[in-house]
C-alpha positions as CSV (number, residue, x, y, z in Angstrom):
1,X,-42.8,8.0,21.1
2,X,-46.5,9.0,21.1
3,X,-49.3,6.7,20.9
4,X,-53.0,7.2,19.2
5,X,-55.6,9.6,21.0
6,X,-53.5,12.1,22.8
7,X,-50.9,9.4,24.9
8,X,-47.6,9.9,25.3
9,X,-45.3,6.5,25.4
10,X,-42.0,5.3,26.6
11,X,-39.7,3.4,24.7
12,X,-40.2,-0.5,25.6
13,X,-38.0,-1.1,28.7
14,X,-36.3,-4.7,30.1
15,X,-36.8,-3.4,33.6
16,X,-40.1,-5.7,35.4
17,X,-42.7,-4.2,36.8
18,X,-41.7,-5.2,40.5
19,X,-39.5,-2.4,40.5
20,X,-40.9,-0.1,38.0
21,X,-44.3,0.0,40.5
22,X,-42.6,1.8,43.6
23,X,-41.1,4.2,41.3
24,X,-44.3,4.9,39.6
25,X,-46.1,5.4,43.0
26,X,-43.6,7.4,44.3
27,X,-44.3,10.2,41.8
28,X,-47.2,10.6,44.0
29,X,-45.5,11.9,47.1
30,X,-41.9,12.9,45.4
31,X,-43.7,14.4,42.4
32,X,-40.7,17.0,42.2
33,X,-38.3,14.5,41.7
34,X,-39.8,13.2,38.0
35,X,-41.6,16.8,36.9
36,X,-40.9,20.6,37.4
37,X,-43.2,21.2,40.1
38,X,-42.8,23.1,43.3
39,X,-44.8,23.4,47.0
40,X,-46.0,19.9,46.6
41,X,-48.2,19.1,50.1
42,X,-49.9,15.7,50.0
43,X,-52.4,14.0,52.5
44,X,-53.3,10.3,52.5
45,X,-57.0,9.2,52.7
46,X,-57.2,6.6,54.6
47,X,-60.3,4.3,55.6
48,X,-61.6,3.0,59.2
49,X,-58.8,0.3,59.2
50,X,-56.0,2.7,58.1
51,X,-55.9,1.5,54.8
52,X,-55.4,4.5,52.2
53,X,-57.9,5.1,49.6
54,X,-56.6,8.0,47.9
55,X,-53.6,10.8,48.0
56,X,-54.7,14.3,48.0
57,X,-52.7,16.4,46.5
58,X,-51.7,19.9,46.4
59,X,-48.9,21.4,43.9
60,X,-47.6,24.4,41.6
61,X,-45.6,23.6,38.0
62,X,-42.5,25.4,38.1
63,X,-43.0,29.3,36.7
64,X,-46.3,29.3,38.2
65,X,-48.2,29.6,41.5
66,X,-51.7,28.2,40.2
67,X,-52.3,25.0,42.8
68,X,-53.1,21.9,41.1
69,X,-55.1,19.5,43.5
70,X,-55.9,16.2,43.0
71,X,-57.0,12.9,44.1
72,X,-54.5,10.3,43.5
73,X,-55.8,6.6,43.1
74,X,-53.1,3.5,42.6
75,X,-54.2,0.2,41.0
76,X,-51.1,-1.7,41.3
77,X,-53.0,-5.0,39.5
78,X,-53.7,-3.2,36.5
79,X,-50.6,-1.2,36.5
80,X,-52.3,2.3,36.5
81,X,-52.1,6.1,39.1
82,X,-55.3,8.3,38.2
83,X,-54.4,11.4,38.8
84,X,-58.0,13.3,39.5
85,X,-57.7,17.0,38.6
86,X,-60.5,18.2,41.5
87,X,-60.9,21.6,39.1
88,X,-62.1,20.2,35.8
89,X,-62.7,16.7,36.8
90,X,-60.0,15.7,34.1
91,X,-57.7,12.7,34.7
92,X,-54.3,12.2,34.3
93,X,-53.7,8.4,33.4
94,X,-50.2,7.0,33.8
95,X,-50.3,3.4,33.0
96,X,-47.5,0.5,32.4
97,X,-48.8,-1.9,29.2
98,X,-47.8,-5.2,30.5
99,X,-47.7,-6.6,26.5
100,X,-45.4,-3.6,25.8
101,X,-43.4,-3.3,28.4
102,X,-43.8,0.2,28.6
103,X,-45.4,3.2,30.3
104,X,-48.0,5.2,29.0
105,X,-49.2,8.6,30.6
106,X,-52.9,10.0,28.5
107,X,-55.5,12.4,29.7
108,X,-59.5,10.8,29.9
109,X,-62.2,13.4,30.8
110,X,-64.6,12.3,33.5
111,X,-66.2,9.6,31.5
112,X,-63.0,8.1,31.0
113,X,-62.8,9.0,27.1
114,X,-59.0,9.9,25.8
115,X,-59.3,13.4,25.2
116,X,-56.3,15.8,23.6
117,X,-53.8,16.8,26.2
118,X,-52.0,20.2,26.0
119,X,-49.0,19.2,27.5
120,X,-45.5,19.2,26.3
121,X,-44.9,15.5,25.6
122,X,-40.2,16.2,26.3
123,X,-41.3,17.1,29.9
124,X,-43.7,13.3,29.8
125,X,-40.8,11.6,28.3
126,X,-38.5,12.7,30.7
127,X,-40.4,11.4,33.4
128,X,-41.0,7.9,31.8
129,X,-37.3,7.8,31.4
130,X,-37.0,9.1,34.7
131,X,-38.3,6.5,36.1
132,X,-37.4,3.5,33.9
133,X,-33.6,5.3,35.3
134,X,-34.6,4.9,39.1
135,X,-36.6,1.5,38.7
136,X,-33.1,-0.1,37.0
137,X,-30.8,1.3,40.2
């Protein structure tokens, strides 16, 4: 289903959050295994006490050798990954809506306004029911 300004949302699911959140983080590293991507290389910033800060990530879509590379941010209290496209600044927002019980992915510009998103929302879907799949294994 698609929601207001641009987002792109899952159908409500019964599976909690507790195991939804590792499957939404591992998108991060594993991106290949939720989108059609390729060449994926990842490095995690990590603070003076080891503590990450940020992923930074490097891949390709599938048909296409054009690197994407972001900065990946997780905020597991407020159920949200920013996804930090380092060439235009935009930000991919994929975000679980604890009322709804379900995952929303949108696209903000840089001062976090929803913006349109030219992206095909059966490839989005797929991935939100990708991962409502893995979290209920």
């Amino acid at each position: 289903m698609s929601n207001k300004e641009s987002g792109i949302e899952g159908e409500p699911t019964e599976v909690p959050f507790s195991r939804l959140w590792p499957v939404m983080i591992a998108k991060i590293r594993r991106p290949q295994d939720f989108l059609p991507v390729h060449n994926v290389r990842y490095t995690d910033v990590r603070d003076e006490n080891g503590v990450i800060l940020y992923v930074d990530r490097y891949m390709s879509m599938n048909g296409s050798e054009e690197q994407i590379h972001e900065f990946i941010y997780e905020d597991e209290k407020g159920g949200a990954i920013r996804f930090v496209r380092q060439d235009t600044g935009d930000v991919v927002i994929n975000a679980y809506h604890f009322d709804r019980k379900t995952i929303e992915y949108w696209l903000e510009d840089k001062e976090g306004r929803r913006i349109p998103w030219e992206t095909p929302p059966g490839a989005v879907l797929n991935s939100i029911r990708a991962t409502y799949q893995k979290a209920a294994e």
